[in-house]
N, CA and C atoms as an extended XYZ file, in Angstrom:
555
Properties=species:S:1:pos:R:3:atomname:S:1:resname:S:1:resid:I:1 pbc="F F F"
N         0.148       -5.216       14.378 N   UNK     1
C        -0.163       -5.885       13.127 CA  UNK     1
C        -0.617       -7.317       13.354 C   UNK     1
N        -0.151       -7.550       14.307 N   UNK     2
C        -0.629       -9.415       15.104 CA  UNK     2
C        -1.719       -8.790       14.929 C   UNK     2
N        -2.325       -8.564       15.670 N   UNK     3
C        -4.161       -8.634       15.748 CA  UNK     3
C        -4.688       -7.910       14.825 C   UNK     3
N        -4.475       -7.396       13.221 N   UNK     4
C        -4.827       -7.003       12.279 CA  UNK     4
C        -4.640       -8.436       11.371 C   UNK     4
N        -3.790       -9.160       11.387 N   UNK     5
C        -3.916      -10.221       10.553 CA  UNK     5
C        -4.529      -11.441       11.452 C   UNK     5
N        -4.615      -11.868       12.823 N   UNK     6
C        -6.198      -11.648       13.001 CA  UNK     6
C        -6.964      -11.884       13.070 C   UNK     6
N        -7.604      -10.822       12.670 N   UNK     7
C        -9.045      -10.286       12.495 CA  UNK     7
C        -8.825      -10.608       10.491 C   UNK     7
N        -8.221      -10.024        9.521 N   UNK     8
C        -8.543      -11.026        8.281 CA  UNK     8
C        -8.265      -11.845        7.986 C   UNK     8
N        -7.769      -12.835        9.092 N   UNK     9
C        -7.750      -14.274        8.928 CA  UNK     9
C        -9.091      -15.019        9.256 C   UNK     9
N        -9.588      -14.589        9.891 N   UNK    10
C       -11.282      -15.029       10.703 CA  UNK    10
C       -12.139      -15.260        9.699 C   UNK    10
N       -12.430      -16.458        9.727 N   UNK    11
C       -13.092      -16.853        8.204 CA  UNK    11
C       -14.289      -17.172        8.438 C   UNK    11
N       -14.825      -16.430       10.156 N   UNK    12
C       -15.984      -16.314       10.458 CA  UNK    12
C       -16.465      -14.697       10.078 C   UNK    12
N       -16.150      -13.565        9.715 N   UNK    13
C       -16.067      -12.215        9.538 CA  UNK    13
C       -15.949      -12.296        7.718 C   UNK    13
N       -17.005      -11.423        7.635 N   UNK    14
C       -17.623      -11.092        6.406 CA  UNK    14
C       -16.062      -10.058        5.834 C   UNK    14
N       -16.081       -9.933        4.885 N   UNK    15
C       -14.851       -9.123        4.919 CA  UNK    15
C       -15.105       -7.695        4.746 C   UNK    15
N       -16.054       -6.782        4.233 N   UNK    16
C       -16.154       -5.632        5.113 CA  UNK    16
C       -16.202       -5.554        6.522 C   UNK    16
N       -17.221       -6.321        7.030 N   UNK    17
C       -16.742       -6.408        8.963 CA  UNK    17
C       -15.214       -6.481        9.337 C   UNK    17
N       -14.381       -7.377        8.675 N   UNK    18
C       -13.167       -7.496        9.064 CA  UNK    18
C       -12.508       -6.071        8.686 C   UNK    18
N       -12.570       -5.368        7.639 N   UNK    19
C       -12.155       -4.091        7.518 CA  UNK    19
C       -12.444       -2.973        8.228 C   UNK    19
N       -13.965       -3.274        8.894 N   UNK    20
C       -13.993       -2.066        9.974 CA  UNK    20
C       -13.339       -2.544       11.126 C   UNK    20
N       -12.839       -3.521       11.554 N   UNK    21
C       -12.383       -4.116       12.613 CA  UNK    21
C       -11.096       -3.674       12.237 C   UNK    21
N       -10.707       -3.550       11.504 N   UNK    22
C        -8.796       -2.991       11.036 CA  UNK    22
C        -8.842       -1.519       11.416 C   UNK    22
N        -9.992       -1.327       10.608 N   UNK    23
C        -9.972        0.564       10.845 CA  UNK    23
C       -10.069        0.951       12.079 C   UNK    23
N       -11.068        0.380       12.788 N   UNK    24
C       -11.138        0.504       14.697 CA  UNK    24
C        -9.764        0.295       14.932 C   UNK    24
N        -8.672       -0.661       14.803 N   UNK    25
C        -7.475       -1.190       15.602 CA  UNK    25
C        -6.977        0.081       14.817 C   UNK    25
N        -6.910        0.347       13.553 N   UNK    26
C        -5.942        1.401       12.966 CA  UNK    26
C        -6.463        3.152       13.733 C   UNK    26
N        -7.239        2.915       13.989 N   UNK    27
C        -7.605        4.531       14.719 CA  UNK    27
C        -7.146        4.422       16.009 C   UNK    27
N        -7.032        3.122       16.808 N   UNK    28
C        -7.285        3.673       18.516 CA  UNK    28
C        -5.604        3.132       18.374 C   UNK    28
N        -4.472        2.587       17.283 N   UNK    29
C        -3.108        2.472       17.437 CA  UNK    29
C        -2.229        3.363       17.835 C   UNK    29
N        -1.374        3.315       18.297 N   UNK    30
C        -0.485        4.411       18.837 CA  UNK    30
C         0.592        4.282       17.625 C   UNK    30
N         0.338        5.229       16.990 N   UNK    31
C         1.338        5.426       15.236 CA  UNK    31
C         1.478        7.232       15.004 C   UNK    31
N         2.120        7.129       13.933 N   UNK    32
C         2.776        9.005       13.931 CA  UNK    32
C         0.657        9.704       13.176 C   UNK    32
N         0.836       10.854       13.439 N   UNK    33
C        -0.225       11.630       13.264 CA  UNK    33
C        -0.652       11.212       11.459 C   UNK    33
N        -1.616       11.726       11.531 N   UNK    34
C        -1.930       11.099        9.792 CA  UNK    34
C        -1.292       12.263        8.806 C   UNK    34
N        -1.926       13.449        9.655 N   UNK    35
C        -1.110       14.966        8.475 CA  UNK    35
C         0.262       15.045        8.639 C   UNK    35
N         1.091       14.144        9.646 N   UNK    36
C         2.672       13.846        9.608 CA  UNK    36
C         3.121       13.030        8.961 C   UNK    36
N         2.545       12.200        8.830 N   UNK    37
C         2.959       10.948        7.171 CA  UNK    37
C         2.333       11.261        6.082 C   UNK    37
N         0.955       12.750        6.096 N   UNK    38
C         1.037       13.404        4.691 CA  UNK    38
C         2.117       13.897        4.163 C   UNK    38
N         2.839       14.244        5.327 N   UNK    39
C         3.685       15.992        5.055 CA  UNK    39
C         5.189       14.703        4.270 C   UNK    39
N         5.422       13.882        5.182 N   UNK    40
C         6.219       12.975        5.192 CA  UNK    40
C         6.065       12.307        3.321 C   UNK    40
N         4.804       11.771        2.966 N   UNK    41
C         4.745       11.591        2.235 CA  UNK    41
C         4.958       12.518        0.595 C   UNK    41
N         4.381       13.669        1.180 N   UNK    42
C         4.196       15.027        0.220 CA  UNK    42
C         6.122       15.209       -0.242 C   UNK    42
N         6.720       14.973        0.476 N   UNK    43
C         8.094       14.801        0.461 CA  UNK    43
C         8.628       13.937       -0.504 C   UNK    43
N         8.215       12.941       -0.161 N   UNK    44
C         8.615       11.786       -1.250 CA  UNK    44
C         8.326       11.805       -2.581 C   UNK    44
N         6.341       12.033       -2.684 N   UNK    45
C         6.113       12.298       -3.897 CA  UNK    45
C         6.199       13.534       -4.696 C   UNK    45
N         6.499       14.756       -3.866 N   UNK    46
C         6.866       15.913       -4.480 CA  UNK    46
C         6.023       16.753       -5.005 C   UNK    46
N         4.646       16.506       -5.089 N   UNK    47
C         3.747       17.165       -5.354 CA  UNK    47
C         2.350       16.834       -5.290 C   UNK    47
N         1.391       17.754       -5.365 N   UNK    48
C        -0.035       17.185       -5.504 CA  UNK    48
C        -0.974       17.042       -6.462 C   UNK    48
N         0.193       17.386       -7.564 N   UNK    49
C        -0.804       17.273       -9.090 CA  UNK    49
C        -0.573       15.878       -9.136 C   UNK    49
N        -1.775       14.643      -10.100 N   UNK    50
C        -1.222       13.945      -10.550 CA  UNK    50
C        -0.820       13.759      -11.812 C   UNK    50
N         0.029       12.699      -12.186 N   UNK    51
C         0.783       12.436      -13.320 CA  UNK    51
C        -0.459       12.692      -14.423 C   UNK    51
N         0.336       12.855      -15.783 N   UNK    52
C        -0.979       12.616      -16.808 CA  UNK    52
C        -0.942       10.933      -17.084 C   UNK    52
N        -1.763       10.526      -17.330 N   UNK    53
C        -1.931        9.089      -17.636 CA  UNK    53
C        -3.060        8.071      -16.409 C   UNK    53
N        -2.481        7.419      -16.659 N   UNK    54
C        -3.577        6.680      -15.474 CA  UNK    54
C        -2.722        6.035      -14.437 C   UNK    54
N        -2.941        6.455      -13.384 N   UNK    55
C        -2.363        6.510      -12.221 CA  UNK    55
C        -3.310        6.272      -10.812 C   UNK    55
N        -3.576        4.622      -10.293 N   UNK    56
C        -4.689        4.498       -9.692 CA  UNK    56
C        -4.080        4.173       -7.838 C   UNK    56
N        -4.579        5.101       -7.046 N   UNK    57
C        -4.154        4.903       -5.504 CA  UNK    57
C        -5.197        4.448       -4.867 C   UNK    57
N        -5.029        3.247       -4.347 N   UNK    58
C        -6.653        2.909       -3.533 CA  UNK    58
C        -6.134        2.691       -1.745 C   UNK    58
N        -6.977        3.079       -1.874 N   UNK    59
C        -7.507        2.942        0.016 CA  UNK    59
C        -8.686        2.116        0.447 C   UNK    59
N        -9.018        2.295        2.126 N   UNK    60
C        -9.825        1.449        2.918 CA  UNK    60
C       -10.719        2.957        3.662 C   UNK    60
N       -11.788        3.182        3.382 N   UNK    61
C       -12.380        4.268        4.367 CA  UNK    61
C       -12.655        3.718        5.460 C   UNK    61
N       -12.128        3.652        6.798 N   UNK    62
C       -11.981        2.856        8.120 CA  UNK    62
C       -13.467        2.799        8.435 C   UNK    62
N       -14.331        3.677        8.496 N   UNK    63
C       -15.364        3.415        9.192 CA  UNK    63
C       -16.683        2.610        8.270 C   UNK    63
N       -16.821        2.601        7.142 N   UNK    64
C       -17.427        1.896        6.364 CA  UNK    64
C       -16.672        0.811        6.050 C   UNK    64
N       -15.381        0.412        6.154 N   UNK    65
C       -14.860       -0.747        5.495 CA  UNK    65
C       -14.509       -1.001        3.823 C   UNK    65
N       -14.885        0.279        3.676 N   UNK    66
C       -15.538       -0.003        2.225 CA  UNK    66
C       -14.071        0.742        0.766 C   UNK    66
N       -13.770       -0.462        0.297 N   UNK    67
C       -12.649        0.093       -0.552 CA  UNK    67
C       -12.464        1.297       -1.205 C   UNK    67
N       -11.395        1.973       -2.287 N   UNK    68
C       -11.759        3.224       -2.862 CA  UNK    68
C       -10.315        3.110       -3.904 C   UNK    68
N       -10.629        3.954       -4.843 N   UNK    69
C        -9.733        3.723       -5.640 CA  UNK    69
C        -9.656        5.628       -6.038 C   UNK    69
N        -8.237        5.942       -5.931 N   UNK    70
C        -8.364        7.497       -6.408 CA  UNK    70
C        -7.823        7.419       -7.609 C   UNK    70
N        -8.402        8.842       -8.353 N   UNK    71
C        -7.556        8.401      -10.042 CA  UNK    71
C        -7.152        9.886      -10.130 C   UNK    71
N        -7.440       11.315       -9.450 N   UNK    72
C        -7.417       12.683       -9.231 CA  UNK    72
C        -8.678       13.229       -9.818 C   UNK    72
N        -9.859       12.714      -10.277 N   UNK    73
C       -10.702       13.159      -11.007 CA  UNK    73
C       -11.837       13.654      -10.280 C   UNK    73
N       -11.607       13.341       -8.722 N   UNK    74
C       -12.430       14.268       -7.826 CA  UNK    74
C       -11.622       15.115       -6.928 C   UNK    74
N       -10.279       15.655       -7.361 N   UNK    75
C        -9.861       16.719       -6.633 CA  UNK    75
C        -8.768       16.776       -5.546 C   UNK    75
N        -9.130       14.799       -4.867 N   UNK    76
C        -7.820       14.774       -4.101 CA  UNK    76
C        -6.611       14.783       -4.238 C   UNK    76
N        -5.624       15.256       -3.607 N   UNK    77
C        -4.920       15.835       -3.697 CA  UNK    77
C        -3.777       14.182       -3.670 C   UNK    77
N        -2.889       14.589       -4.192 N   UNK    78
C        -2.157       12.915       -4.881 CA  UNK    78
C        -1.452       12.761       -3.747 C   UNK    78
N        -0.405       13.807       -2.860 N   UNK    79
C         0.082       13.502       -1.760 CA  UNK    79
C        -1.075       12.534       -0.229 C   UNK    79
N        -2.295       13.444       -0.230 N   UNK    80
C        -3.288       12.835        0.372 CA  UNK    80
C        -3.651       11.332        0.006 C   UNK    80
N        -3.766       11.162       -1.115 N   UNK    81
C        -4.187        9.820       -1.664 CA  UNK    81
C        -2.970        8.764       -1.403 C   UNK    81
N        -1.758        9.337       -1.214 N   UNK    82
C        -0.343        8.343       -1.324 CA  UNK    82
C        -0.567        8.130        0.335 C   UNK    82
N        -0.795        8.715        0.936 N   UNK    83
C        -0.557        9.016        2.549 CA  UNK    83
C        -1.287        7.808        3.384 C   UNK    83
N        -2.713        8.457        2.823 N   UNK    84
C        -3.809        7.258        3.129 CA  UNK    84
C        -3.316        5.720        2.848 C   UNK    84
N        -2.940        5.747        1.517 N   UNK    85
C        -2.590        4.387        1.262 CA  UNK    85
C        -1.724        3.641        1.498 C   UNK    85
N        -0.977        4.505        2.077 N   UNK    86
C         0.124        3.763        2.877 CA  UNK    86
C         0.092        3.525        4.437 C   UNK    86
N        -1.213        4.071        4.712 N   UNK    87
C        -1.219        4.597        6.129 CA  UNK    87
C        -1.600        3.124        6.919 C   UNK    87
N        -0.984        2.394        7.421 N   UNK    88
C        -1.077        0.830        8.245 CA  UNK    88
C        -1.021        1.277        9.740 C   UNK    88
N        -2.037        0.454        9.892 N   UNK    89
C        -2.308        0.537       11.211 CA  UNK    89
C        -1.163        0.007       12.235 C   UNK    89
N        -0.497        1.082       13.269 N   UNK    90
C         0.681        0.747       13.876 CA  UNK    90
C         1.649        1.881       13.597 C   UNK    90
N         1.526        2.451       11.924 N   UNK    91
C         2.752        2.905       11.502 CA  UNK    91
C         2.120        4.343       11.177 C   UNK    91
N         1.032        4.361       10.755 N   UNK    92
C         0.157        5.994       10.652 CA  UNK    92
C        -1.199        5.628       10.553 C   UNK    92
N        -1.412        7.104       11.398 N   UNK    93
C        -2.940        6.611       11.628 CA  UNK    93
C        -3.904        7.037       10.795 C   UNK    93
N        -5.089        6.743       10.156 N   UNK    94
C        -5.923        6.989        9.054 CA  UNK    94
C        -5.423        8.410        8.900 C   UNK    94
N        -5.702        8.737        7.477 N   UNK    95
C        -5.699       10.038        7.183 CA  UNK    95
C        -6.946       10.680        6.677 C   UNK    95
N        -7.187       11.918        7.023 N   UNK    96
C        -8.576       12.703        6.590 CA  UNK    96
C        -8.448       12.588        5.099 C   UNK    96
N        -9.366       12.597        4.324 N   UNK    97
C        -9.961       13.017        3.013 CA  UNK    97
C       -11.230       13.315        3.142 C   UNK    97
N       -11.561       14.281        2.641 N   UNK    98
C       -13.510       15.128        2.895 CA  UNK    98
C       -13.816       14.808        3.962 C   UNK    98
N       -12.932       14.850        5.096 N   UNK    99
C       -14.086       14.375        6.121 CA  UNK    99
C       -14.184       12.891        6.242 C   UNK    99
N       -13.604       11.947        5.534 N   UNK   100
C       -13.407       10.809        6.073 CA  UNK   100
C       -11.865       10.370        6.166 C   UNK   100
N       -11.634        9.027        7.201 N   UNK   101
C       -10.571        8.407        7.183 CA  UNK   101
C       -10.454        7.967        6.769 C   UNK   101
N        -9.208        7.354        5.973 N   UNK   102
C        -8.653        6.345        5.134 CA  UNK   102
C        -7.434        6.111        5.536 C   UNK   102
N        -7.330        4.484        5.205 N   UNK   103
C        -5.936        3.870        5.445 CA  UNK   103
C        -5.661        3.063        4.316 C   UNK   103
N        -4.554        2.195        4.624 N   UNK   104
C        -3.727        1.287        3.457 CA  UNK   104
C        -4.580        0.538        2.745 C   UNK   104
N        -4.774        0.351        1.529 N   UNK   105
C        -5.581        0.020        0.229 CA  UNK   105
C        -5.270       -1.396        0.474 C   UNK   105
N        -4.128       -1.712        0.977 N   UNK   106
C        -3.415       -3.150        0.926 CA  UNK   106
C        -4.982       -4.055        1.875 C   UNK   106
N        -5.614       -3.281        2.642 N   UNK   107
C        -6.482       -3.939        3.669 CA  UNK   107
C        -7.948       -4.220        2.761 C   UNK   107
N        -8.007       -3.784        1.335 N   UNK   108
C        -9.124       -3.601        0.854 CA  UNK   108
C        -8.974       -4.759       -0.191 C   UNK   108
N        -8.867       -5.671       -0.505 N   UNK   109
C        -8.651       -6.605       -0.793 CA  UNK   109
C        -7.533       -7.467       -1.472 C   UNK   109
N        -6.096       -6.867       -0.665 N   UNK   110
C        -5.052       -7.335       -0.858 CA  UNK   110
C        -4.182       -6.877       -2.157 C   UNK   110
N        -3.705       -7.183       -3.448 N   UNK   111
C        -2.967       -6.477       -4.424 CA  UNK   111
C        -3.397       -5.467       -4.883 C   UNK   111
N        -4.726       -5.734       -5.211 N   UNK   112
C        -5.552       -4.634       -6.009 CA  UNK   112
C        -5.434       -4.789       -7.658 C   UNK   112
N        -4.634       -6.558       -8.104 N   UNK   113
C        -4.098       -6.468       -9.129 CA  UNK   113
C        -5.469       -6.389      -10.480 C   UNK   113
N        -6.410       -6.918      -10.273 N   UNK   114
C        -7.765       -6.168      -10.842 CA  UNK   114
C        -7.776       -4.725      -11.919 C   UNK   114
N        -6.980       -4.099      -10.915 N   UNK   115
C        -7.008       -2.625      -11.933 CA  UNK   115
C        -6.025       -2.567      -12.734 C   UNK   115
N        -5.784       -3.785      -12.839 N   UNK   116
C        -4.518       -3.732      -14.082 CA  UNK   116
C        -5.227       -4.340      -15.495 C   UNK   116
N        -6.349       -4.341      -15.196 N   UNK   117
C        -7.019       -5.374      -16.409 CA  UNK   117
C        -6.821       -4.751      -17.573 C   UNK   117
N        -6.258       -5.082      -18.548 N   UNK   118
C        -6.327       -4.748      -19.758 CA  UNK   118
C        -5.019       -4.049      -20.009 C   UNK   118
N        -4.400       -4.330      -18.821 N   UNK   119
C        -3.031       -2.827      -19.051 CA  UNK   119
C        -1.647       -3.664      -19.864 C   UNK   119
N        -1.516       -4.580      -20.372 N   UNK   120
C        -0.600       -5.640      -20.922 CA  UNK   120
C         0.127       -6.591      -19.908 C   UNK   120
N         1.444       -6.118      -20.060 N   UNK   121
C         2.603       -7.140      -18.525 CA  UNK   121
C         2.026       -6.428      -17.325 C   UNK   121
N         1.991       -7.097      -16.311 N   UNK   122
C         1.478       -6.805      -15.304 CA  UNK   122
C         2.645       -6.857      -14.121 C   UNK   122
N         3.107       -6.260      -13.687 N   UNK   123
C         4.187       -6.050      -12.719 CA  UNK   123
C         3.778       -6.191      -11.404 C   UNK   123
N         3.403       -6.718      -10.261 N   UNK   124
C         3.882       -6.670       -9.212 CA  UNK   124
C         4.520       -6.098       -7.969 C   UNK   124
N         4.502       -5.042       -7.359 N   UNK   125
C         6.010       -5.459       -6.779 CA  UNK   125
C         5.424       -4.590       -5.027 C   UNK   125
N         4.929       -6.066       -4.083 N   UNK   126
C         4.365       -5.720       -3.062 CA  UNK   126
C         5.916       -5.528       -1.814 C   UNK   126
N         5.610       -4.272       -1.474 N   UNK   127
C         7.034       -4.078       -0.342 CA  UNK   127
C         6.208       -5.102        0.936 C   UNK   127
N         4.244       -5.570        1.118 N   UNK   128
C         4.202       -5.735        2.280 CA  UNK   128
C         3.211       -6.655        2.200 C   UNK   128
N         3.675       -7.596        1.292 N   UNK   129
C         2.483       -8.903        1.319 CA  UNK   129
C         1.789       -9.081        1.992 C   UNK   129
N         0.588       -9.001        2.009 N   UNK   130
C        -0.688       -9.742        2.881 CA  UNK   130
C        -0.916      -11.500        2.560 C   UNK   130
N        -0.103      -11.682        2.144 N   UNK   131
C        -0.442      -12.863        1.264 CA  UNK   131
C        -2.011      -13.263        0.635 C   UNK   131
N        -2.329      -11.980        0.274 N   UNK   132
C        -4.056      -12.542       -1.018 CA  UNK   132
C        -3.360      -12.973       -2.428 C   UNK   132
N        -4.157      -14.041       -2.650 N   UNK   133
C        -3.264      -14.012       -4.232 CA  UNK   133
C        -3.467      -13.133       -5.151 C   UNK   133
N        -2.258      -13.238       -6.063 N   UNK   134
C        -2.717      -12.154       -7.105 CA  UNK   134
C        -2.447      -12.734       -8.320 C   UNK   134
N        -3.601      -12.738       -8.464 N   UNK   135
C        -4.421      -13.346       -9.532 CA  UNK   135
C        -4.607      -12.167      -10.961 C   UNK   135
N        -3.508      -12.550      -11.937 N   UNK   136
C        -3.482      -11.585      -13.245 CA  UNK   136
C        -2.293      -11.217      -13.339 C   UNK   136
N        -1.165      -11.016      -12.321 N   UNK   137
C        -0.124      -10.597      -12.751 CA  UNK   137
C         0.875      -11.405      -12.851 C   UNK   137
N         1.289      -10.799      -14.102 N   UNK   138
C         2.087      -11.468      -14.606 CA  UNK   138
C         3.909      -11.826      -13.996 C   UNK   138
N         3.913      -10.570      -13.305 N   UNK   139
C         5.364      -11.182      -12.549 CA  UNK   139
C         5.148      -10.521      -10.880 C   UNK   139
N         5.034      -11.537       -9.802 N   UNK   140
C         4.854      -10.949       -8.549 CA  UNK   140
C         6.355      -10.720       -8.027 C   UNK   140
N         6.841       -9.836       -7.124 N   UNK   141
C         8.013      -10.012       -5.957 CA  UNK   141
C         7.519       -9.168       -5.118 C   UNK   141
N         8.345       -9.331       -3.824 N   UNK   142
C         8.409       -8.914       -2.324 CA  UNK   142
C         9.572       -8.858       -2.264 C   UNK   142
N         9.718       -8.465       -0.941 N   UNK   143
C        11.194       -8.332       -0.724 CA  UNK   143
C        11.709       -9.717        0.006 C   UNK   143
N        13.011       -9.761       -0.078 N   UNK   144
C        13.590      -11.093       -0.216 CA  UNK   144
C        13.773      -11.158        1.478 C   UNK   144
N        14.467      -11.961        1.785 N   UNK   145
C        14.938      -12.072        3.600 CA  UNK   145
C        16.009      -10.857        3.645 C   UNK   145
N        16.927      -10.561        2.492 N   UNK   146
C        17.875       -9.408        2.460 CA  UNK   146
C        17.038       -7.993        3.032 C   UNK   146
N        16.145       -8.101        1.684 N   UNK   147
C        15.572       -6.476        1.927 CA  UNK   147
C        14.626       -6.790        3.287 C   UNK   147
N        13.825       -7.805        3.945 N   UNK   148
C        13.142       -7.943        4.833 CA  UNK   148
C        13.851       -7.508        6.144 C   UNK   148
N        15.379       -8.121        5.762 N   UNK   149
C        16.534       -7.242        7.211 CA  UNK   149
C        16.803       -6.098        7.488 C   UNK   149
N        16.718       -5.758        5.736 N   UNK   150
C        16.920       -3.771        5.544 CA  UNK   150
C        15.877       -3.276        6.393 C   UNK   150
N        14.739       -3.864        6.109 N   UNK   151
C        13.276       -2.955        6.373 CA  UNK   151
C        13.326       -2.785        8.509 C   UNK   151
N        14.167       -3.516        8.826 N   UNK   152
C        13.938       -3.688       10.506 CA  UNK   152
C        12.915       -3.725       10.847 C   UNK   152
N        12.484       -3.741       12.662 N   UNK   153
C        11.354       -3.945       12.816 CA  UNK   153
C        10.124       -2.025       12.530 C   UNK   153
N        10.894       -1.309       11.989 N   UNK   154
C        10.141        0.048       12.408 CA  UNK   154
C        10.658        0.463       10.672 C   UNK   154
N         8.985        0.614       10.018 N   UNK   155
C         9.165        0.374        8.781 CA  UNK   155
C         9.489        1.952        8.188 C   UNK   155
N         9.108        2.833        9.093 N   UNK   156
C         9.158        4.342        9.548 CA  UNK   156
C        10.594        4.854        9.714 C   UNK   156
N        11.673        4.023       10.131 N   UNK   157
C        12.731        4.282       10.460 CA  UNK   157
C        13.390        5.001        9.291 C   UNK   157
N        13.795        6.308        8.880 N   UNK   158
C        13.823        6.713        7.550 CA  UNK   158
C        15.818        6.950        7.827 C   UNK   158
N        16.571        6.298        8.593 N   UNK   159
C        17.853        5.881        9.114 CA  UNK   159
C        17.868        4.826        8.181 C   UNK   159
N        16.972        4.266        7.838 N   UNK   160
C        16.998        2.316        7.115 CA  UNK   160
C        16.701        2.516        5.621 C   UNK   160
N        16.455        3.990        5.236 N   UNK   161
C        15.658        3.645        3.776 CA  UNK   161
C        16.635        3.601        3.031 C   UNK   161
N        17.942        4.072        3.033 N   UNK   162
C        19.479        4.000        2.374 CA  UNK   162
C        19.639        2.498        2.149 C   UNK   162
N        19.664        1.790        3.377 N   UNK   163
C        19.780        0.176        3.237 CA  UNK   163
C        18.921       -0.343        2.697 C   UNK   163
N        17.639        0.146        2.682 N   UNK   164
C        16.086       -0.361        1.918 CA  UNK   164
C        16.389       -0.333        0.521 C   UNK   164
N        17.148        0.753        0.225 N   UNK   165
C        16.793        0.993       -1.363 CA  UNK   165
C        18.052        0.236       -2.242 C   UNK   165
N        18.938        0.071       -1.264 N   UNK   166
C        20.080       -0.881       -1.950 CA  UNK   166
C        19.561       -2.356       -1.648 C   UNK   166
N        18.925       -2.837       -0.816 N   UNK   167
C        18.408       -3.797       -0.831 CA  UNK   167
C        17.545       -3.972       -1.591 C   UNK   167
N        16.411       -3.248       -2.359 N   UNK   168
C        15.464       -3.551       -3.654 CA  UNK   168
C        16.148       -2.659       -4.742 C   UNK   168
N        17.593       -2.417       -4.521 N   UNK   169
C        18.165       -2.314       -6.012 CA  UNK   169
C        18.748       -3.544       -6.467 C   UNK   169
N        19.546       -4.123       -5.244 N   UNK   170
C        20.307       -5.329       -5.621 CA  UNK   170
C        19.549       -6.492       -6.280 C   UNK   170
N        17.916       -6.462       -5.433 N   UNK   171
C        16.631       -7.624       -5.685 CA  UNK   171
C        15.897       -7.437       -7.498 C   UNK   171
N        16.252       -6.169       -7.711 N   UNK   172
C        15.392       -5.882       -8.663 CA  UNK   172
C        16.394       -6.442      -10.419 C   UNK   172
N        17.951       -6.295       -9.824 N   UNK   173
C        18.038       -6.825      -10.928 CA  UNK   173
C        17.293       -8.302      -11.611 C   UNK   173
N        16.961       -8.900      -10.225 N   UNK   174
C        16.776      -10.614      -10.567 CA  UNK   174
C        15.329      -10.390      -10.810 C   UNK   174
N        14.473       -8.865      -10.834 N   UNK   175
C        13.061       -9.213      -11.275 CA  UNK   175
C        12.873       -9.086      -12.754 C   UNK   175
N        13.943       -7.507      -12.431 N   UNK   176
C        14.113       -7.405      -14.255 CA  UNK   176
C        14.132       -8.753      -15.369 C   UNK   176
N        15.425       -9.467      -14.715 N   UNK   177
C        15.259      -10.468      -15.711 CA  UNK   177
C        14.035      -11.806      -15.871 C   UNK   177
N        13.278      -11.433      -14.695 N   UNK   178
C        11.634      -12.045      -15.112 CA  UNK   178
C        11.227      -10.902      -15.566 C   UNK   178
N        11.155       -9.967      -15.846 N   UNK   179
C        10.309       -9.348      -16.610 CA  UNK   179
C        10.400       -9.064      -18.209 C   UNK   179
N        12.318       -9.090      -18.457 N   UNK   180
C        12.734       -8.698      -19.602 CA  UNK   180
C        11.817      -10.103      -20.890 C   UNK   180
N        11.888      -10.792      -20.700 N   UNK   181
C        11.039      -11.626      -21.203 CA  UNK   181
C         9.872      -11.866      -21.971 C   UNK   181
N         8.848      -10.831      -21.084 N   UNK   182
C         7.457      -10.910      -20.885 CA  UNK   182
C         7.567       -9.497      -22.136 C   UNK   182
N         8.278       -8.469      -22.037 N   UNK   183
C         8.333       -7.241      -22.563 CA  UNK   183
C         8.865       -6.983      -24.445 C   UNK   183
N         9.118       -8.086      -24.539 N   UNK   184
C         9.791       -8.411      -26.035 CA  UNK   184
C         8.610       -8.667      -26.922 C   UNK   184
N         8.471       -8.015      -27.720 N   UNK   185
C         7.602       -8.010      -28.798 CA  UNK   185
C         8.161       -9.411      -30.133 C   UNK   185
């Protein structure tokens, strides 16, 4: 991840160039298989229909650089779309969709908070800051130095997600009450 942040720190690199330069480091990384953090993922989210409503997963297609936003309205499959977007170079390696790779959305221009336009309170809540600002929302958090200890150095470690999730249960009361605020009519 050192030499992924980098390469988008280089404020000589156009920032699609810098994204194919992530996708190169994210393909030739030594990380778990991509259809093993589908299957992994398919687990978590439980299925491949998506929700009804609007529900937006974006990614990085590694070899174009070039962002993407899934909504299910061309077919991919929601576990696929979660997989990709989580997929960081180090920790899983791009995942197929049609024939192309994709990785973490986080690399495509940081929050993604944009697609919240028009949606009212705007929530936040990055487990893996890149630090881009985010610009529109209305309440940001990360995880604190607590949950940053939970997370250890191996973010994969699924031994740690028990401690992970009590660590952004304990954090979340103190977001709630920035948010309870914003939510009052």
């Amino acid at each position: 991840m050192r030499r992924v942040f980098e390469v988008l720190q280089d404020p000589g690199l156009e920032p699609g160039e810098a994204r194919r330069r992530v996708g190169r480091i994210a393909l030739d990384a030594e990380a778990q298989d991509g259809e093993a953090h589908r299957k992994r993922m398919g687990a978590l989210v439980g299925t491949d229909e998506w929700p009804p409503g609007r529900l937006l997963v974006t990614g990085v297609d590694v070899a174009s650089g070039e962002p993407i936003v899934w909504d299910g309205s061309d077919g991919t499959p929601l576990t696929a779309a979660v997989a990709a977007s989580s997929a960081a170079p180090g920790y899983a390696r791009p995942v197929e969709i049609g024939g192309r790779r994709f990785m973490d959305g986080a690399f495509g221009g940081g929050s993604n908070v944009a697609l919240a336009e028009g949606a009212g309170t705007v929530v936040l809540a990055e487990p893996m800051s890149l630090g881009a600002p985010a610009v529109g929302a209305d309440v940001r958090t990360a995880p604190d130095a607590e949950a940053l200890r939970a997370f250890g150095d191996d973010l994969g470690d699924m031994d740690r997600w028990s401690d992970c999730f009590q660590a952004g249960r304990r954090q979340s009361r103190e977001v709630a009450a920035r948010i309870a605020p914003l939510t009052r009519g």
